[in-house]
N, C-alpha and C positions, 0 to 999 in steps of 0.2 A: 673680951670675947665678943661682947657688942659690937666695938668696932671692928672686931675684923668682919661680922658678918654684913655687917653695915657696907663697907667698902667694894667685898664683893657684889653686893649688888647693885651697886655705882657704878663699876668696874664694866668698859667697852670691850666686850670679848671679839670682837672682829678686828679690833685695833692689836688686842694681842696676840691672836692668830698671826697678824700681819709681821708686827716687831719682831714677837722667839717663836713662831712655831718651826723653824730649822732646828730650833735647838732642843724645843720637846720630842722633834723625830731621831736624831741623833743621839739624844739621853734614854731613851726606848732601845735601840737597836744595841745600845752600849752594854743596861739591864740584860738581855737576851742572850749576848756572848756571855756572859761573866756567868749568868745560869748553866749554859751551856759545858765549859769548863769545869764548875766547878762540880756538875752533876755527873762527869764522865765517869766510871773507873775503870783506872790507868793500872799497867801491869807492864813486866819484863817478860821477853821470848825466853824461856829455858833450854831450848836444841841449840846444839853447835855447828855451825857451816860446815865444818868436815860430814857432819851425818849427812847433809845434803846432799854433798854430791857423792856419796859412796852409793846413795839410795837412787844415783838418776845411772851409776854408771852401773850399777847391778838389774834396771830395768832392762838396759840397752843392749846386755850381754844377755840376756834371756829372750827378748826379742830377736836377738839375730839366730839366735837356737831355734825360734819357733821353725813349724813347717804350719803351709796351707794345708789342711784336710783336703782328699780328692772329692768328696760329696759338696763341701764349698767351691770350691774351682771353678766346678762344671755349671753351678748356677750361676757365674757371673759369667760363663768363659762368652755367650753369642750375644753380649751387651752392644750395641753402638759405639761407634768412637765417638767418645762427646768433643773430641778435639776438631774431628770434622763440623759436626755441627756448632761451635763456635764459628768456625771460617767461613762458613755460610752464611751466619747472623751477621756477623761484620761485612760481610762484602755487596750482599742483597741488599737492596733500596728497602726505605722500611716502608711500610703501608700504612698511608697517612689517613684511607677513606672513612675510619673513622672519626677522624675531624673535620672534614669536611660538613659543608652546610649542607641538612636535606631540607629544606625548607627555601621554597622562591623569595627571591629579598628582591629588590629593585634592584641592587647592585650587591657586586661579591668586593668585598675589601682584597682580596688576592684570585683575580681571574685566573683561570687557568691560559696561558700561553700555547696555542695549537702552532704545528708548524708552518713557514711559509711552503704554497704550493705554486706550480705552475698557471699562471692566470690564462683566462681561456683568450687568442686573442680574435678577432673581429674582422670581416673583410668591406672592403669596400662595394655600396652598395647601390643600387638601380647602376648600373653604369650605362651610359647611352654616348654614339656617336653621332657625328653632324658633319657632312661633306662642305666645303665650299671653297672661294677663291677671292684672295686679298692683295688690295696694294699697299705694301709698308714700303716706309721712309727709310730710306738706309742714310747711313751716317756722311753726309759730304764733305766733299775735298774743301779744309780750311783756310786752304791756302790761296781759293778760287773765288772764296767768298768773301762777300764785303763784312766791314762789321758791323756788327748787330743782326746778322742777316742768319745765323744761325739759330736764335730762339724764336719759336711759334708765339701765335696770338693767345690768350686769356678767353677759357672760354669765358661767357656771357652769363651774368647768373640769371636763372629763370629762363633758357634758353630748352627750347624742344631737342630731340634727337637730331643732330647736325648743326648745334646751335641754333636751328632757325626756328623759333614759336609755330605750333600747328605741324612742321614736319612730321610726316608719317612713311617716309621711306629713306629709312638709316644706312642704306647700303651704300647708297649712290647720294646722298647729301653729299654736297664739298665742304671741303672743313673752313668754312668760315662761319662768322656770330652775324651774320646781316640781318637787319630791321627786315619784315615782313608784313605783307597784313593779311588778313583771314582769307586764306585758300590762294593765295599769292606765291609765286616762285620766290628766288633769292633775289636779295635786295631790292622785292616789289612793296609796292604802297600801296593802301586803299583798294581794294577791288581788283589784287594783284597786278595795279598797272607800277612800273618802275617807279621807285620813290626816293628823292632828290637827294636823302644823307643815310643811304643803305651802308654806309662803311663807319657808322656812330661808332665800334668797339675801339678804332684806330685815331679818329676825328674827335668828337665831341660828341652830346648828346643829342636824340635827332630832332630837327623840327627848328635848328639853330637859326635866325636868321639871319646871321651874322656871317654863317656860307650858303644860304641857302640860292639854286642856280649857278654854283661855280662849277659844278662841272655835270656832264649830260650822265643818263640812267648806264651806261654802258661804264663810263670810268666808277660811277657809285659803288659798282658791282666788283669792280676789278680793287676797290679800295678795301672793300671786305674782305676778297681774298686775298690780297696782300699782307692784311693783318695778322691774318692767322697764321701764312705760308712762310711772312716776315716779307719785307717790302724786298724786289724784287728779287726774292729769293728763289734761283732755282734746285731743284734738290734731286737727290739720287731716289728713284723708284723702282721697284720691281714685284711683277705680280706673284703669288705662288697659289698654289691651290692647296687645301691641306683637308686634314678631318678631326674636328675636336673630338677630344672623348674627355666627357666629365662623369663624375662620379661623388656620390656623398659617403664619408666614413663617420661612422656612430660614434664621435667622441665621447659623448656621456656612458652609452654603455659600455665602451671602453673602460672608464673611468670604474663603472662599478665594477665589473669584471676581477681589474686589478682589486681593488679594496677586500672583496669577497675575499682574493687567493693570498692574502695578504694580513685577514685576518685581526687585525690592528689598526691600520692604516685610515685616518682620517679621509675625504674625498681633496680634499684640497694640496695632502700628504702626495695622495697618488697624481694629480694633475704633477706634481712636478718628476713623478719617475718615468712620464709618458713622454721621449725624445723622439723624435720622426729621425731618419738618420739619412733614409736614403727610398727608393721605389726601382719597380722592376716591372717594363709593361711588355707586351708581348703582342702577336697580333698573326691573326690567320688568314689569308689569301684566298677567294672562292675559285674552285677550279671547275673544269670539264666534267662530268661525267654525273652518275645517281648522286653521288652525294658526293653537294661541293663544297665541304668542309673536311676534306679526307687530308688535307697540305698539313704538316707539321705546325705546330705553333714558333714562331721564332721573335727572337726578341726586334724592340723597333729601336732605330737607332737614335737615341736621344741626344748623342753629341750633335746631331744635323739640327737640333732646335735648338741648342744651345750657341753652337756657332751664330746662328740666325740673329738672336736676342742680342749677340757681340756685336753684330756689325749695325743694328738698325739704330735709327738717329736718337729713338726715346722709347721710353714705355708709357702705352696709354692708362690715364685714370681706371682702377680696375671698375667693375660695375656691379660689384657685390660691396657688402660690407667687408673692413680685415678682420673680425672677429669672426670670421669663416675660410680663414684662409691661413695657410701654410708656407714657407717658405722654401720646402724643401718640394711638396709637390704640386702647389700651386701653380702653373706659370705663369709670368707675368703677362701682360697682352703687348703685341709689338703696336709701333705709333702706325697708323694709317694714312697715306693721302686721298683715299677718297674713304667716303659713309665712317660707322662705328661701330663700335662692339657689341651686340647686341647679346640677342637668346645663343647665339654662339655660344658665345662665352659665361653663361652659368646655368643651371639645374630646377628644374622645376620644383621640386624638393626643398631650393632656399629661396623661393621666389620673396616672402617677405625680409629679405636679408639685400635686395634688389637697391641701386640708389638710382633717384633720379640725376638729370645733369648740372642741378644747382648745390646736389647732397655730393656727387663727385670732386666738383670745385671744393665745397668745404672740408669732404675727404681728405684731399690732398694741403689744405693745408693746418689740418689736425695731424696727417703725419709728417709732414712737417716741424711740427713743432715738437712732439714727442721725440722724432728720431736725434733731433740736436738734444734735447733732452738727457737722453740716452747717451750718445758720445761724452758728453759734459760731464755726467755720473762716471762712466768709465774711466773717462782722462782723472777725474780724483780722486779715484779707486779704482786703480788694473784688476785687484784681487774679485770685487763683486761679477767678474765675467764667467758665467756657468761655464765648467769645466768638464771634458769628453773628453777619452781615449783616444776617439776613432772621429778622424774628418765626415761634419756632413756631407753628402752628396745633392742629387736633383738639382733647381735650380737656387739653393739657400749661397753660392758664391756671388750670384747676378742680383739680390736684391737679398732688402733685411728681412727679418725676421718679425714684421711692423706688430703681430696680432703680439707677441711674445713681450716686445718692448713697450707698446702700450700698459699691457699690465703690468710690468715693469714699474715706467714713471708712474699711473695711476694712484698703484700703490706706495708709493714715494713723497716723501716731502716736497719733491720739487712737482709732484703732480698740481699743487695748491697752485704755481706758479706758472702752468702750463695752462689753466683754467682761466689764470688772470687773464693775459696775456689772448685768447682766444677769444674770451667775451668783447675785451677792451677792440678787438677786430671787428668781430662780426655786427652786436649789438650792444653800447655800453651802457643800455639802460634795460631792456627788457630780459636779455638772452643769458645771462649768466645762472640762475637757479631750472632755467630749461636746459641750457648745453650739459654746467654740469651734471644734472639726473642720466640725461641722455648717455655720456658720456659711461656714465657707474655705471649706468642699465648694460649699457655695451662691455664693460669689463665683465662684470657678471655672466653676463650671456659664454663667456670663457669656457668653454665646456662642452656644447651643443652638439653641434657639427661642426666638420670640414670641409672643404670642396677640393675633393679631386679634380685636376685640369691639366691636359696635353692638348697640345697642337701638333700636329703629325702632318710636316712637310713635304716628308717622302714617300707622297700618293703619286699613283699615276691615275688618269682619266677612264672612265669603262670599267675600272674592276671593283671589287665589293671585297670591305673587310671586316674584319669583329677583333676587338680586342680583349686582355685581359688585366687586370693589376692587383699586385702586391705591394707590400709596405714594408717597408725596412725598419726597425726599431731598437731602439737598447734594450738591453736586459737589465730590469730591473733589479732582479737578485743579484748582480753579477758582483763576485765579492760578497757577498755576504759568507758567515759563518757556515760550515755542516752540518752544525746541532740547532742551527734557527729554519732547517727547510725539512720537505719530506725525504727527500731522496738528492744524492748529489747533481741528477742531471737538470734541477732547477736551478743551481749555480753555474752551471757550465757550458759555456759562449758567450760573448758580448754583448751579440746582436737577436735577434729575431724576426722571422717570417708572416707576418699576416697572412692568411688563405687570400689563395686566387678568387679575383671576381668571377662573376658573369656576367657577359653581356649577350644576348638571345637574338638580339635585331641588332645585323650588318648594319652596314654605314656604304651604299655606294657612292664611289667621286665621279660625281656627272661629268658627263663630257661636251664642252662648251661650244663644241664645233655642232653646228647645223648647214644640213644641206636643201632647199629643198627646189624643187622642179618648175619653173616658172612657164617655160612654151618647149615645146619641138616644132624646129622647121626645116624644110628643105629648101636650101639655096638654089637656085636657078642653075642650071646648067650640071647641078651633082642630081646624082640618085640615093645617097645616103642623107638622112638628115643629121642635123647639128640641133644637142638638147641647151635649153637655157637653163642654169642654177643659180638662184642666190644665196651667197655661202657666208655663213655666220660664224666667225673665227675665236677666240679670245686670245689674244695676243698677250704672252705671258710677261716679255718685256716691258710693255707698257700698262699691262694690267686693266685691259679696258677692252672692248670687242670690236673688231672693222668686219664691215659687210662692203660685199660688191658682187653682181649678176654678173658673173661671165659664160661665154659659151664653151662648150663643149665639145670633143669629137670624139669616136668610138675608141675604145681601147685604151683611153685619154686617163690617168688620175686627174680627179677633179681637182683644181688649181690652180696658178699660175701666176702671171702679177696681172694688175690691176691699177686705173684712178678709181682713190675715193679720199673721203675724210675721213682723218685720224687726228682721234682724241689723245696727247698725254697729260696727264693734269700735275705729273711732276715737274716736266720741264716748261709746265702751263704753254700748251700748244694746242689748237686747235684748227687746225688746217687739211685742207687736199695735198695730196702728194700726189706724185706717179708711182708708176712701178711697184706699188705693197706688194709682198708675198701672203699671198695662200697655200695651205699646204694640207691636202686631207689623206685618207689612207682608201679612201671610197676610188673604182674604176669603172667608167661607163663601160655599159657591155654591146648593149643596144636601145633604142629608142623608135617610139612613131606616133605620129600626128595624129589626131585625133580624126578620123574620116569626117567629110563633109559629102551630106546627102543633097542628092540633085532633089525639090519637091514632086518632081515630072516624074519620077521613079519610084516613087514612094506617096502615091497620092492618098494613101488611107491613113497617114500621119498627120495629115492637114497641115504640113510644115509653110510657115512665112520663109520671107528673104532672110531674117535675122535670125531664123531658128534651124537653120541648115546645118550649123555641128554642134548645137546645144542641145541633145536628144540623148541625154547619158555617156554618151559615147566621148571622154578624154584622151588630152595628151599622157603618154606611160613612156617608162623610160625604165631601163633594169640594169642597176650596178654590183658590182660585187665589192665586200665588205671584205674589213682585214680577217675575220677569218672564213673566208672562201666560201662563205653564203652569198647565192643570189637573192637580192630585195628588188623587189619592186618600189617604185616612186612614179607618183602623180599628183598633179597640183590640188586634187576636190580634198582627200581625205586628208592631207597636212594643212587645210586652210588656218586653221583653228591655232594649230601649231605655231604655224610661221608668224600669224598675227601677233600670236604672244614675243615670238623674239624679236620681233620689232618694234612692240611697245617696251621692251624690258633696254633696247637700244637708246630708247627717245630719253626714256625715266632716268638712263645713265647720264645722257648726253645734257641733260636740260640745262643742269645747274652750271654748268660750262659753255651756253652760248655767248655768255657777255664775252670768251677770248676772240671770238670769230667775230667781235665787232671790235674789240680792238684790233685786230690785226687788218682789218678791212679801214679803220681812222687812219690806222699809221701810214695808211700812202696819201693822206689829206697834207695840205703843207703846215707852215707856222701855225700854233692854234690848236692842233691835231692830235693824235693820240698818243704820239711818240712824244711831243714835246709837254704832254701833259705826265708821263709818265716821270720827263725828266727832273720835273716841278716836286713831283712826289714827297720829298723830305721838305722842299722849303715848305709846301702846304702844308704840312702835318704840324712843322715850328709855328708858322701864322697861326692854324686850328688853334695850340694851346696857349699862343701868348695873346689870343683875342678870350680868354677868359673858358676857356674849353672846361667841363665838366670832369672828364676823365681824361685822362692820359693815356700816349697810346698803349696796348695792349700787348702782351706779349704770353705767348703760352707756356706755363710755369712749369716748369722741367720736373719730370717724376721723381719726389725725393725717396723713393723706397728701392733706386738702385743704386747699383753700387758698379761705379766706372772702374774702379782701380782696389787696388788694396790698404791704402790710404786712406780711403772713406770710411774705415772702423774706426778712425781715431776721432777724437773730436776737431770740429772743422778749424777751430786757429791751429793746431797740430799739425794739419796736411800742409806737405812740404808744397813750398811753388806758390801760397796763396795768401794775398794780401787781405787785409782787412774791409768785412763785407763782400766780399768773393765766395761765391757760391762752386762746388766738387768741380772739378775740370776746367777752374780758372774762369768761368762765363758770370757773368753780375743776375745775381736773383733778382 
């Protein structure tokens, strides 16, 4: 007994737990049955089956004996069909609001889903119009022109409006980059006197002495223009007069707009269901009477600018940023042979969106580089090209869609390489963590605004108009579900309407023709006199203005031909001709000479010899207008007038005197102007094989149009074109 108690308590009780306690729980539960068993008592049923069912079938035959009592009956008889209300419970949604959270959380694990609604949409806003008159470059005959002679010069980086440093009147600049110096015309030096290598953009850098004195201030000047014009390149010009209307559209509030009605939709979600498709502008005529806006609104014909944009040799550098621009209703600007684009062409509203003419150069060759970009993506993936039902409209055929493709490549892998590629340009040491910010900040800005822009070439002179516009857009819901909107006519149409603008202030197209009264005289031996006018024209074929005083006679339309000088600066001409036509709608009716007082007759005047018809008393002269007003004219009260259209002559004329000294060389002999002209190419070869700085220049063809329909693909894809050939076969 000892030891067993002994061992007990030596004995590891955790270790035995470990080893049999399966077996102590098993030998318990075994005890339990066997108690269970044997504690039952067990018995035999004494009834026989048959008593069963005798007892269920004598229930059953008593039951069908029964009757209902009528006093039971009638208390169940006005009960509810519960059958009905089963079909109810099953078919009625069930009411969950009791599970719902009443308590604000930060966020709900199961938002409720409201449905999509119609988004509110946006119109185009300040819209303003702008009258004026332009000479664009139309596309010339290929076959007349030498080669190389169809690409323009490069503009100049750091060059003022007109390419020229200090210019300050962009209208009438000619399109060359020539050296200048402070307050100096084209290709002047120093104190604006002419300076010896004004054609540096074509030549060499200036100041070379390597040509310095080879050729006089007159060819300096014609070297610059050559550069940019392309050496002797003459080109097709013609003037138009037109009226911009520009406008800014609220992209951002756009954007929320949609998100609002959409309920779900990230900001970034809805940028991509905002498609511009197409626009629709309209425009009202001022008429006679109390109120001259009583003309119907009628639409403007936008095939007439679109043809226009076909036939012209290029498109100018735009002069916004393209993160404000659209491709469906932006349009492009046409290329110009004389001045630039200025406040024409954008909106007070995006004035910090504005580029100067060294941020246009880099403009264009950032899109540039994105738009191959772009093709490249597409040529090795067709599939990544956004996908539309419905062809865009506006001008998205004649140019890309650069703001759209920008953020495109940006956001792209190949945007890393587009970055490279543009520093390793511009600057390969400082520029790269400036461009690229610059660059993102501009992706970013994706959103902002828009700039609405029409050229409206189907003005006439004298009248006043106002316009309107609308905006064509997809429908975002379109397709979508019935049970994801409020009502079905949120799904139903493709497209949609933007509200009409307003615009409140006409736009008149001034009329370039001036007339104004220089003398009345009577000829010797007549009794009527004959008035002098000098008549101020703009001649639309050449796009530039001729004046000449001719005389008059009663009943006369003022007009007729005339010598004078005429400027064309597309077929670079300036010269006297005979014979020009003038042509006015103005007719003399009468005129008279300003009376001349005898002193001897009028002694209380104290009149001199020389003040005999300077005593108030002028020459008048009375014509009737096109519409059958009499005007009076006299020379005192249009002084002021006329001054101005003769300096607005000079300021056109300036930048164009150097052709009027070439053409005056060219009858010098050997040595001369002609024979310096002919030199032209070999100088330019000498310029760069004497160690020239730059090479000549050429102006870089706007890559954001699109010639043909082959320019979607990426550029080795277009058929016709060798390697390093640029759209249309021409060397970039």
């Amino acid at each position: 007994m000892g030891n067993i108690v002994a061992n007990l308590k030596g004995m590891n009780y955790k270790q035995l737990a470990i080893d049999h306690g399966e077996k102590i729980v098993m030998g318990f539960f075994a005890l339990v049955a066997v108690l269970i068993l044997f504690g039952t008592p067990w018995s035999t049923y004494k009834r026989e089956p048959a008593e069963l069912s005798t007892a269920a079938e004598k229930a059953r035959e008593e039951a069908l004996k029964s009757t209902w009592p009528e006093d039971q009956r009638l208390k169940y008889e006005n009960m509810p069909d519960i059958r009905e209300e089963v079909r109810e419970l099953v078919l009625e949604p069930i009411d969950v609001s009791r599970w719902e959270y009443t308590t604000d959380m930060i966020f709900k694990l199961h938002r409720k889903q409201e449905p999509i609604e119609e988004p509110q949409w946006l119109a185009v806003e300040d819209l303003i119009a702008t009258s004026g008159h332009v000479l664009v470059a139309l596309k010339p005959d290929e076959a007349d022109m030498p080669e190389g002679a169809l690409a323009a010069g490069e503009l100049g980086p750091g060059a003022g409006p007109g390419g020229v440093p200090g210019s300050n009147d962009p209208d009438f600049d000619a399109r060359f980059a020539a050296r200048t110096g402070s307050g100096g015309g084209v290709g002047a030096g120093p104190g604006g006197q002419p300076g010896a290598m004004a054609f540096d953009p074509a030549m060499m850098a200036p100041g070379d002495p390597a040509m310095a004195g080879m050729m006089d201030p007159a060819m300096d000047q014609y070297m610059a223009y050559a550069s940019d014009m392309g050496a002797g390149n003459i080109m097709e010009g013609e003037g138009k007069r037109f009226v911009s209307v520009r406008g800014v559209f609220p992209l951002r509030k756009q954007l929320e707009a949609i998100v609002k009605s959409l309920h779900q939709a990230a900001p970034l979600q809805a940028a991509e269901l905002i498609e511009f498709l197409d626009f629709e502008l309209q425009r009202q005529k001022a008429v006679a009477g109390d109120d001259p806006w009583a003309s119907e609104w009628e639409p403007v014909d936008i095939q007439a600018a679109l043809t226009l944009l076909s036939e012209v040799d290029d498109f100018e550098p735009d002069v916004v940023d393209t993160v404000i621009t659209d491709s469906v209703f932006t349009m492009p600007l046409p290329r110009r042979i004389v001045g630039y684009w200025t406040t024409e062409a954008t909106h007070p509203r995006v004035k910090n969106f504005e580029l100067s003419r060294e941020e246009m150069e880099r403009e264009l060759r950032i899109n540039e580089k994105v738009i191959q970009a772009h093709l490249e993506m597409q040529r090795r993936n067709p599939r990544s090209r956004r996908q539309t039902t419905m062809e865009k409209g506006g001008f998205s055929q004649q140019q890309f869609n650069t703001r759209e493709i920008r953020y495109e490549v940006m956001a792209s892998e190949q945007g890393t390489n587009v970055l490279d590629e543009l520093r390793r340009e511009f600057d390969p040491e400082n520029l790269r963590r400036q461009l690229s910010e610059e660059l993102k900040e501009r992706v970013t800005a994706h959103g902002r605004l828009l700039l609405f822009r029409f050229l409206d070439f189907d003005v006439q002179p004298g009248n006043a108009y106002r316009y309107r516009v609308r905006l064509v857009v997809r429908n975002p819901n379109f397709l979508r579900r019935l049970e994801e909107v409020v009502d079905q006519s949120v799904i139903e149409g493709e497209i949609r309407y933007n509200p009409w603008s307003d615009q409140r202030t006409p736009s008149i197209v001034k009329n370039e023709e001036k007339n104004f009264l220089t003398s009345v005289k009577q000829p010797r031996g007549r009794t009527n006199e004959t008035a002098n006018f000098e008549i101020f024209e703009w001649d639309q074929k050449l796009g530039t203005t001729k004046v000449a005083e001719m005389r008059m006679q009663f009943g006369q339309f003022l007009g007729g031909t005339a010598k004078t000088e005429i400027l064309d600066p597309a077929k670079q001409k300036f010269e006297e001709q005979n014979e020009v036509e003038f042509s006015t709608e103005l007719v003399l009716l009468d005129a008279m000479a300003a009376p001349v007082l005898d002193p001897e007759n009028h002694k209380e005047l104290k009149l001199s010899a020389r003040q005999r018809a300077t005593v108030g008393v002028v020459d008048r002269a009375l014509v009737v207008n096109e519409f059958g007003e009499l005007v009076p004219v006299e020379p005192v009260t249009h002084k002021k007038e006329r001054e101005d259209a003769q300096k607005l002559v000079e300021r056109e004329r300036r930048p164009f005197e150097f052709l009027k000294q070439m053409a005056a060389a060219a009858t010098v002999g050997p040595g001369g102007g002609l024979d310096a002209l002919l030199m032209e190419e070999q100088m330019m070869m000498e310029a760069d094989a004497m160690g020239g700085r730059r090479q000549r220049g050429r102006r870089r063809r706007s890559p954001t149009r699109i010639t043909d329909p082959s320019m979607m693909m990426a550029p080795e894809m277009m058929p016709g074109m060798a390697p390093g050939m640029a759209p249309g076969g021409r060397r970039p």
